[in-house]
C-alpha positions in Angstrom: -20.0 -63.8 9.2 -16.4 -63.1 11.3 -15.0 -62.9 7.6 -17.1 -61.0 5.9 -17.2 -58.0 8.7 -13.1 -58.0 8.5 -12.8 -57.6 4.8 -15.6 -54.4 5.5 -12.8 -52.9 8.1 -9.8 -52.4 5.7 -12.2 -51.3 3.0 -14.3 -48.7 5.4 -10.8 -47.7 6.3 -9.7 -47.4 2.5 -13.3 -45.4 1.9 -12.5 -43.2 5.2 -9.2 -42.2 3.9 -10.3 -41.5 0.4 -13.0 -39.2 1.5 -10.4 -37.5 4.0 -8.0 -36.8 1.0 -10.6 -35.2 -0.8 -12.1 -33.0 1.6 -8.4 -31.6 2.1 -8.1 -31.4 -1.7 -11.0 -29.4 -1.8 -10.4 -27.3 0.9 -7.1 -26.5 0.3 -7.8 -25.2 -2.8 -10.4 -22.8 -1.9 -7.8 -20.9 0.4 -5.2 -20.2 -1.5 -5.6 -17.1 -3.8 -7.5 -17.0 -7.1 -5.9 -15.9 -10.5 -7.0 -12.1 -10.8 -6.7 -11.0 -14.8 -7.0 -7.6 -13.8 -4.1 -8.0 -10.9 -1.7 -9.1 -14.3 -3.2 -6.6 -16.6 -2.2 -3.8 -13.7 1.6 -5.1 -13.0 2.3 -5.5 -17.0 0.3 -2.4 -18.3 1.5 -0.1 -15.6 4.6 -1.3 -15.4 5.8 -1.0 -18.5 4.1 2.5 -17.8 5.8 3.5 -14.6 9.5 2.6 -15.9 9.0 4.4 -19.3 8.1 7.5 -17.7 10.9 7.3 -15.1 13.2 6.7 -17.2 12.1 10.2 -19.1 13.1 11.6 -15.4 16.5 13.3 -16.9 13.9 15.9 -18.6 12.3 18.6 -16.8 9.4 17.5 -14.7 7.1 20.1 -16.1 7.1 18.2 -19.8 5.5 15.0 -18.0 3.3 16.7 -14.8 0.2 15.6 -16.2 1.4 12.0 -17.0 2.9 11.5 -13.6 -0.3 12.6 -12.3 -2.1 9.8 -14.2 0.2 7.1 -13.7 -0.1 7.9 -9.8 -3.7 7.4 -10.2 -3.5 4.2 -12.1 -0.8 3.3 -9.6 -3.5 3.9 -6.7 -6.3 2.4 -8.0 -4.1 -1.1 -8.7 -3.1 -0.6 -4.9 -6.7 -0.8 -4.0 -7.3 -3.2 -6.5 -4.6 -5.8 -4.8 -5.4 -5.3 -1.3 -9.5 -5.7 -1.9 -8.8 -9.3 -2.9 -9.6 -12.2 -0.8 -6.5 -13.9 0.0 -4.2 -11.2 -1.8 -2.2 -9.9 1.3 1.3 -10.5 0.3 0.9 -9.2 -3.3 -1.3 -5.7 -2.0 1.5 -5.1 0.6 4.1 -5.5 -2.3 2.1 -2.9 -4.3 2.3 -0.3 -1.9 5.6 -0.9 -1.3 6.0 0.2 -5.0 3.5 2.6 -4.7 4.7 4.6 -1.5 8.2 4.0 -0.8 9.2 3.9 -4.6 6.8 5.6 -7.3 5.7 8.5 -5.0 9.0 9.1 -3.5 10.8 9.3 -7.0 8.6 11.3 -8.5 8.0 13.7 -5.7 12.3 13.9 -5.8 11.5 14.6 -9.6 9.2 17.2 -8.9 11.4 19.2 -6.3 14.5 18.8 -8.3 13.4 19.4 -12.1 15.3 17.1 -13.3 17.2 13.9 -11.7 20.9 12.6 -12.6 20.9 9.7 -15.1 22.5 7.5 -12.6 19.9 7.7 -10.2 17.3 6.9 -12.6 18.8 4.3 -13.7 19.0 2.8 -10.5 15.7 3.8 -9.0 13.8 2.2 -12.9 16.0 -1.3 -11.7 14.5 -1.0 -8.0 10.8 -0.9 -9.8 11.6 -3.4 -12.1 12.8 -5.7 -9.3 9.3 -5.4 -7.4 7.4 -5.2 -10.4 9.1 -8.7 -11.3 8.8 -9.6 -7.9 4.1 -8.7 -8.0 4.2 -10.8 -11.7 5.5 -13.5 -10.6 3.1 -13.8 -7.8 0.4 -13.2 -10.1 1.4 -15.7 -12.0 1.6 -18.4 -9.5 -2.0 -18.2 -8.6 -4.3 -21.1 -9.7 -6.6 -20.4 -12.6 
């Protein structure tokens, strides 16, 4: 009797364990973020969007109001998009970053100016690239 209860320990330990590991498993996966199609299909379709009409920035604002107007839309409804998700902090905060401290403030510049130096453009379409990169790649990392 003595050695049939200690060959039950070590194998109620083994079963203990085993149930341990896949309760973590489990759990773990439910919190980290979901893939969101529609977060990817934002950062590529916007912007390849945003960058393309930047970069059109060295022309008189007045050609492209009503496009700026619609991309800042877009732009505002990704933003609200990103931060609605469960789980989807980091990426949301990234997309107002681009939303309010880059996007708006260019094209507000590009607004009160007419037309921007080619230099600056240049620089300011890398800066966007960068975060847009930067939201991609985090979209991309998210489990399916």
């Amino acid at each position: 009797m003595r050695t049939f209860l200690r060959s039950l320990k070590p194998n109620a330990l083994l079963l203990s364990l085993g149930l341990v590991l896949f309760s973590v498993t489990t759990t773990m996966q439910s919190c980290s973020p979901q893939f969101d199609q529609i977060g990817l299909d934002n950062v590529t379709n916007l912007g390849g969007q945003l960058t393309q009409l930047m970069g059109k920035a060295t022309e008189p604002f007045g050609k492209h109001s009503a496009a700026v107007t619609k991309l800042l839309e877009d732009l505002g409804g990704a933003v609200t998009h990103a931060t609605s998700q469960k789980r989807n902090k980091e990426i949301g905060q990234s997309w107002k970053i681009l939303n309010d401290e880059l996007a708006k403030p260019f094209f507000d510049r590009w607004k009160e100016k007419g037309i921007l130096d080619k230099d600056y453009v240049k620089e300011a379409v890398g800066q966007v690239g960068k975060s847009l990169d930067a939201i991609k790649k985090a979209e991309m990392a998210k489990k399916k």
